[in-house]
N, C-alpha and C positions, 0 to 999 in steps of 0.2 A: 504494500500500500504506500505507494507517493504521499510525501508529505507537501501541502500546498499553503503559503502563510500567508492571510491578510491581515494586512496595518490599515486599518481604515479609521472612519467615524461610526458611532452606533446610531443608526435609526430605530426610533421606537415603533416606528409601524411597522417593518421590519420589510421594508417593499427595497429599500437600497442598502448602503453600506455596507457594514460587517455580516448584518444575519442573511441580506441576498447574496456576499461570496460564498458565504458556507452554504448556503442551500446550491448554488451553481457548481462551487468542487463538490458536493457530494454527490451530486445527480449526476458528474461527469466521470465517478468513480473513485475521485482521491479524498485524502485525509484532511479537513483543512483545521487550521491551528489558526489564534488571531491574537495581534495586538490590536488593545484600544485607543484612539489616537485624541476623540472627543465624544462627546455622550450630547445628541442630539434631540430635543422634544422637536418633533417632527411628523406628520401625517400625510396624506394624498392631498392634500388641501397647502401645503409647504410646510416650509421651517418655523419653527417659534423660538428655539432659544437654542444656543449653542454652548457648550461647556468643554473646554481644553481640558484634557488629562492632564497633569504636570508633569515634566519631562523626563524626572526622576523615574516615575510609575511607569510613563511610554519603556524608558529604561531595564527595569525591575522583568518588565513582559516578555523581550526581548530574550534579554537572560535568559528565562523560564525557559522560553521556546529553543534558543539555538544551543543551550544546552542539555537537553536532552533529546531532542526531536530532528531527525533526516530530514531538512530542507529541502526539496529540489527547486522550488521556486516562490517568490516573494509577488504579489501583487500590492501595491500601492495605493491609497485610495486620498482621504481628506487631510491635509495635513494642515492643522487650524492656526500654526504660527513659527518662530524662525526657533523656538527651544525642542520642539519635539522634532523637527525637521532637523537638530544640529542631533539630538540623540538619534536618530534612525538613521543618518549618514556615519555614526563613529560606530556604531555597530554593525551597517552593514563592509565598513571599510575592517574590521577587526573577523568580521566571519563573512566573507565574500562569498555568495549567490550567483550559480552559472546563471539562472534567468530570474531579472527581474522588470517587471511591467508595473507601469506608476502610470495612472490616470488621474492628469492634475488638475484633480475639481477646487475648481474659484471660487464660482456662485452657482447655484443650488438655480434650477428647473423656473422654483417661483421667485428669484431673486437675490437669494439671503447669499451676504458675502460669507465665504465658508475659507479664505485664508485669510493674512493678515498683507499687507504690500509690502513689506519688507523679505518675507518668507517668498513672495514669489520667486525673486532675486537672487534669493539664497539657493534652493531647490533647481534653479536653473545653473546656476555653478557650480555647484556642489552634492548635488543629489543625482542627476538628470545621467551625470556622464558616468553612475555607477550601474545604470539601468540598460537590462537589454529593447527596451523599449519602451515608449512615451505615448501614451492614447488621445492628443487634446482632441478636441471638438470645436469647430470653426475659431468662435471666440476663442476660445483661451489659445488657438492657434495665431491667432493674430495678434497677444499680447508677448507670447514666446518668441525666440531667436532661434528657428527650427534649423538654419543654416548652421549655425555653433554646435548644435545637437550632431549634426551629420559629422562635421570634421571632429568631433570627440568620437565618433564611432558606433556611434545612439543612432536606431533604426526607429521613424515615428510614425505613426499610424494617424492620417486626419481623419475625423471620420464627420461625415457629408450629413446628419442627419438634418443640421439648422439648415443647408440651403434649399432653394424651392426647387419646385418639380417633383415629378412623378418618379422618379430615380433618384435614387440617392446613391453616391459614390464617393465608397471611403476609399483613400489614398497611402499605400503604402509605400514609407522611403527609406530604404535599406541603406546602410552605412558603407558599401561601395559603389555608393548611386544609383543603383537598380531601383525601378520601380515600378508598381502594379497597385491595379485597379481593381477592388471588389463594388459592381454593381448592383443593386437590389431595385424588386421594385417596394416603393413605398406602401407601407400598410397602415390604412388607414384606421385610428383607434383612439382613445380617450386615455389608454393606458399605456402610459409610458415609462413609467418611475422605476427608476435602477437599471434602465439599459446600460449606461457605460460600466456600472459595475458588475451588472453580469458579463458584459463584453469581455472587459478585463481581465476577470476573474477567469474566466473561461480559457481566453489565453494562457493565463500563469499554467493552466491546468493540464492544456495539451501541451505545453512545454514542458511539464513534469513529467508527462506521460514518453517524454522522450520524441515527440512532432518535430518536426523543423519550424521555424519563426514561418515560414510563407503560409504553410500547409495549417499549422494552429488557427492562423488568422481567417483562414475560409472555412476551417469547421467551427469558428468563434462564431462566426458570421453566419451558418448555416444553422447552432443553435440557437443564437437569440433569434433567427427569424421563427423559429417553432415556438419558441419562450413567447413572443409578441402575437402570433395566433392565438397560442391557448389561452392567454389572458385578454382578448378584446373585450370577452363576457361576462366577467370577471365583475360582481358588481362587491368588491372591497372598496369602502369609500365612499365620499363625495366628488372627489376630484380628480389626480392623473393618479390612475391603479398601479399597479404592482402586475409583473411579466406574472407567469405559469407557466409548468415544466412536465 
């Protein structure tokens, strides 16, 4: 059994962060293990209130995990400011991770900033080029140095969901310039909450499983679109629902 670790944020509805990686590596067949990075009052309706772990704790978990527990791969998720972002870079630099995939959520679906501006900064010098891959999503593409990422050897992933049309085409760019295009058609649904994390997660997962970086990324992409079917009906909620598996 693969061991798969997510460092995220906790969602209490449990449609994103930490409790949708682990439902996504178990359903993919691996173990997954978590640090908690923030503890979020959060619903399908958005965020309400954000609470940072102290970086000590982020620290303490770390421990827990890379000392006793087979790694194969780290997914990355919220990381709410520049002290738990300096602990999970000295840890990941002290026990290095053949794959790690960091999905660097900014702002939250309904808005709520979910890092701090200094942390962004940080994570892009410091974190990004310890990582086998970087998930942004238009926005947050647009606020990173996706160029710097490549000549550090960082392969990123955009993924197309904010642009319009009936297609949507996430963009993969591999760290010796190669690059490829995963097209979908778009599905149309009210339920959307935790895609990039199961996205992500998903990846970590087939790269524990031993995938290649190309090949994980289309069967990432071939499970959430089944995750996004099963939950269009999905009546959790008032607001944007949570995938199904």
């Amino acid at each position: 059994m693969e061991v798969v670790l997510s460092i995220a944020g906790s969602d209490s509805s449990a449609g994103a962060g930490i409790q949708q990686d682990l439902k996504t590596i178990t359903a993919l067949g691996c173990y997954g293990a978590t640090v908690i990075t923030a503890i979020t009052s959060q619903n399908t309706m958005g965020v309400q209130h954000v609470m940072p772990v102290p970086g000590h704790v982020v620290s303490s978990q770390m421990e827990s995990v890379f000392t006793d527990l087979d790694v194969k791969a780290v997914k990355i998720g919220m990381i709410p400011n520049r002290e738990v972002a300096e602990r999970i870079v000295a840890r990941l630099r002290n026990n290095p991770c053949k794959y790690v995939v960091y999905d660097p959520v900014m702002i939250s679906t309904s808005g709520a900033r979910l890092m701090t501006e200094d942390c962004i900064d940080y994570v892009q010098r410091e974190l990004m080029p310890l990582c086998t891959l970087v998930t942004p999503n238009i926005p947050e593409a647009d606020v990173l140095d996706l160029r710097a990422l490549q000549e550090a050897g960082v392969a990123y992933l955009v993924k197309g969901g904010h642009a319009d049309g009936e297609m949507m085409n996430d963009t993969l760019c591999l760290a010796d310039g190669g690059r490829q295009v995963y097209s979908s058609q778009r599905i149309i649904t009210a339920n959307l909450h935790g895609t990039g994390c199961t996205l992500s997660s998903a990846i970590a997962t087939y790269l524990a499983k031993g995938t290649s970086l190309t090949e994980s990324v289309l069967l990432a992409k071939e499970y959430i679109k089944r995750a996004i079917l099963a939950g269009r009906h999905l009546g959790v909620g008032h607001g944007n629902g949570p995938l199904w598996f």
